[in-house]
C-alpha positions in Angstrom: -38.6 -121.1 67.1 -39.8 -120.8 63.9 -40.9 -117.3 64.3 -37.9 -116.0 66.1 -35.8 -117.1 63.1 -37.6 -115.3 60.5 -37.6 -112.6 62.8 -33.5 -113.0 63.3 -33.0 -113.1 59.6 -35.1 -110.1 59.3 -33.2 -108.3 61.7 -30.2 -109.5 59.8 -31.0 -107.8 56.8 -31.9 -104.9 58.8 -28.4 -104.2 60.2 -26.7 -104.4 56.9 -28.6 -101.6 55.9 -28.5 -99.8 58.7 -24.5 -100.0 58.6 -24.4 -98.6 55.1 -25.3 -94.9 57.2 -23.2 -95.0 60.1 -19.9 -93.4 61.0 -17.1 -95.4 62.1 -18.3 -95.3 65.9 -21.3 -96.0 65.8 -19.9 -98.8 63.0 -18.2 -100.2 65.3 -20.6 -101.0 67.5 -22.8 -102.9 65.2 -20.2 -106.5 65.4 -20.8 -106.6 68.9 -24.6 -106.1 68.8 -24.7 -108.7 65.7 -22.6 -111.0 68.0 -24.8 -111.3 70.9 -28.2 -111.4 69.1 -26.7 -114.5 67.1 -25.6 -115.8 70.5 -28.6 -115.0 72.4 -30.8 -116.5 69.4 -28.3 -119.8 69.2 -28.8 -120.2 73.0 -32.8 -120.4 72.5 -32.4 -122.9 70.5 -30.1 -124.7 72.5 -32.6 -124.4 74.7 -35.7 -125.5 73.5 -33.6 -129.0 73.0 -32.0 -128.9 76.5 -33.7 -126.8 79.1 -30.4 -125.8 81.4 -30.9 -122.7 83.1 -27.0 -121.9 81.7 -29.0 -121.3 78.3 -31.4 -118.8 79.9 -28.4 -117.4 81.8 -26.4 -117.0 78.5 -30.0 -115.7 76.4 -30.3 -113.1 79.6 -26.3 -112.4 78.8 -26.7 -112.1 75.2 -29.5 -109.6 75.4 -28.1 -107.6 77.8 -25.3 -107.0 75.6 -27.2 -106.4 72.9 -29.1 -103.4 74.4 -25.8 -102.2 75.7 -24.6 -101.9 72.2 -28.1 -100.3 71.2 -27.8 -97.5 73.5 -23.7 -96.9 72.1 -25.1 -96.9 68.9 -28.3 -94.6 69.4 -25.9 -92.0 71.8 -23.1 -91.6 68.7 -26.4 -90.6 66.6 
């Protein structure tokens, strides 16, 4: 878990920088993508204390959004 929050607050830092080149449609998608990965990321964790399939469900949910958003935000590019 350790790794994957190094690796969160890497990607963190990543996305503020990344916003400071965007238009405002593909600015707009960034929120969204921020707000699953911190779900998804939340859910692990959640997780690794309480192993209930709903936490893989919302982890599977999470990322799914996620890549959604990716794609909105590579296609306004």
């Amino acid at each position: 878990m350790k790794s994957v929050t190094n690796l969160h607050q890497q990607w963190i830092q990543s996305v503020k920088q990344l916003s400071e080149g965007l238009g405002p449609e593909s600015l707009a998608v960034l929120p969204m993508m921020e707000q699953s990965m911190n779900g998804s990321v939340m859910a692990l964790s959640e997780y690794i204390k309480n192993q209930s399939k709903g936490h893989l469900w919302e982890i599977q949910t999470g990322m799914m959004n996620y890549i959604m958003g990716q794609k909105k935000l590579l296609d306004g590019l």
